[in-house]
N, C-alpha and C positions, 0 to 999 in steps of 0.2 A: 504494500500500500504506500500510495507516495506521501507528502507532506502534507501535515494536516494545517485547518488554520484556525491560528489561536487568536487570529484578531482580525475581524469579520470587516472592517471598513482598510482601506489601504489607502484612498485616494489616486491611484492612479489611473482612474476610469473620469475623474473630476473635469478632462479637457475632451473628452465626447467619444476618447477612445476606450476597446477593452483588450483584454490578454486572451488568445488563442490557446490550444491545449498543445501548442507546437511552442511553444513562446512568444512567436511571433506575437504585434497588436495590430489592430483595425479600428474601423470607426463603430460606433454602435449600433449604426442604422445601418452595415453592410448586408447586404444577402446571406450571406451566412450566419451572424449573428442573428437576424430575423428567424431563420430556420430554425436552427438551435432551438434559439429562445421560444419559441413557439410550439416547437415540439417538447420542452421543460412548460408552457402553458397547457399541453393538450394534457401532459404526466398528472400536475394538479385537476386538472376539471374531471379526467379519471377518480383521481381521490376523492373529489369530490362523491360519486357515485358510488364509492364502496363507504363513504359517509353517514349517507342516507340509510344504506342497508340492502344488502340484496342476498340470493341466497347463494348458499355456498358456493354451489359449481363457480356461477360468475364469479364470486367472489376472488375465487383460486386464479380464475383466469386473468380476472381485470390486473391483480396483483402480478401475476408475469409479467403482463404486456407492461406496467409500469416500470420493470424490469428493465426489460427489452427497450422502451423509449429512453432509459437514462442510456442504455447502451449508444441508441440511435442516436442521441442529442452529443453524446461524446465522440461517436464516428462523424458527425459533423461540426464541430469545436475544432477537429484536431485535424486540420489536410493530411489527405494520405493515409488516413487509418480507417478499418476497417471493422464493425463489430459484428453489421446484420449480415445471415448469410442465406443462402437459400434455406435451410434448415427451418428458420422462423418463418418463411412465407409458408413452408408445407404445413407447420405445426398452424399458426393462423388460418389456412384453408381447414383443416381436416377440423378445427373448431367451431368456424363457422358454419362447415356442414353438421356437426354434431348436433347446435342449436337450431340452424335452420329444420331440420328436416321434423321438426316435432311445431312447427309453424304452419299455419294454412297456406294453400299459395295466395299470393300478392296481385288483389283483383282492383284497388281505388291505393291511390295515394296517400301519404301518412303522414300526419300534422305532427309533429314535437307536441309530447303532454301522454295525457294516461295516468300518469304518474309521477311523482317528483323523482322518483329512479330513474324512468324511462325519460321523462323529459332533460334530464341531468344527460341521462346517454347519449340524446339525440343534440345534447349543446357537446359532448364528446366527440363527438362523431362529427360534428360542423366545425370544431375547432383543429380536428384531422384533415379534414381536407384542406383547411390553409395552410396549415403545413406543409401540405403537399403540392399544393401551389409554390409554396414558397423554395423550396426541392427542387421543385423542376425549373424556376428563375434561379437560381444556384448554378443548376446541370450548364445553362444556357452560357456561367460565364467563367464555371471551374468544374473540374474533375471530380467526381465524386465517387465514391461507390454504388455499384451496380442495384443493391439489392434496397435501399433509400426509399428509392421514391415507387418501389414495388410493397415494401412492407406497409406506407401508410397508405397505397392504396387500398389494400386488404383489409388493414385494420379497420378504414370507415366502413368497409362492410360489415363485418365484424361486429363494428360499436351499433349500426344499424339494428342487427339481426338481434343483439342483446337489449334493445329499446326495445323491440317487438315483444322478446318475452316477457321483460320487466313490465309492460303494458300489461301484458294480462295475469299477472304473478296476482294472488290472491283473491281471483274472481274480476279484475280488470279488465277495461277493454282498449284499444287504440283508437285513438281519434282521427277518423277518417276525414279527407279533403271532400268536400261534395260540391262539385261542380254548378250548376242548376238549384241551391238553393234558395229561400227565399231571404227577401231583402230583410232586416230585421230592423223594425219601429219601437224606437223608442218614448213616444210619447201617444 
């Protein structure tokens, strides 16, 4: 384990720049910084959702992938290093079918809500894909690792399909998009 820190402010981040996991600095608003940091956002809003309370299985799962994203946010902290590998997208696939397949199929669109778990998951899950936006404006101006902007595209499915259940976890139900309906009067 490398160096721990015994004194949490440094000040040298005070002129707009930060410290890279290579040593190198940057400014804070660079693409990479953004990615990182956002993928260390999407790690909390996860926490969030094991906060709330859910049941175990997710529970076990969410905590991996929290895992997994410190890893991810350190493979992109640090040029040239490497942490996700094919391995997590298969584990991530073979999970997301676990939960899917105990799901009805997907006949109308789904609104965030159901539940404060599920809607938690589904602010998860939207916070993942700008990650992943952010990833791929990275890829566009440095080298990255191959397996990045694959892992969080799986995981928004992932965070998706774990909304659905959380939706209907204790007799709940998901809150469907309905096209055609009526205008609602308030007065």
């Amino acid at each position: 384990m490398g160096n721990r820190l015994s004194k949490i402010y440094t000040r040298t981040g005070d002129d707009g720049t930060t410290g890279l996991g290579d040593g190198n600095r940057t400014v804070k608003d660079s693409e990479r910084v953004a990615a990182y940091g956002t993928t260390d956002e999407l790690n909390s809003v996860i926490g969030m959702v094991l906060a709330v309370g859910v049941p175990e299985a997710i529970g076990k799962v969410l905590h991996e992938v929290q895992h997994h994203l410190f890893d991810l946010g350190g493979e992109l902290c640090i040029p040239g290093h490497q942490a996700i590998q094919q391995q997590h997208i298969d584990w991530l696939e073979q999970t997301l079918d676990h939960f899917n397949e105990q799901l009805p199929a997907l006949k109308d669109f789904i609104l965030p809500g159901g539940s404060q778990a599920s809607a938690t998951c589904h602010l998860a899950r939207t916070v993942c894909r700008r990650a992943e936006r952010l990833v791929v404006s990275l890829q566009r101006e440095e080298t990255i690792p191959p397996f990045s902007m694959k892992y969080l595209n799986r995981l928004s499915d992932l965070l998706f399909v774990i909304a659905r259940v959380l939706a209907r976890q204790d007799g709940g139900t998901e809150v469907l998009w309905q096209k055609d309906r009526p205008t609602i009067d308030l007065v």
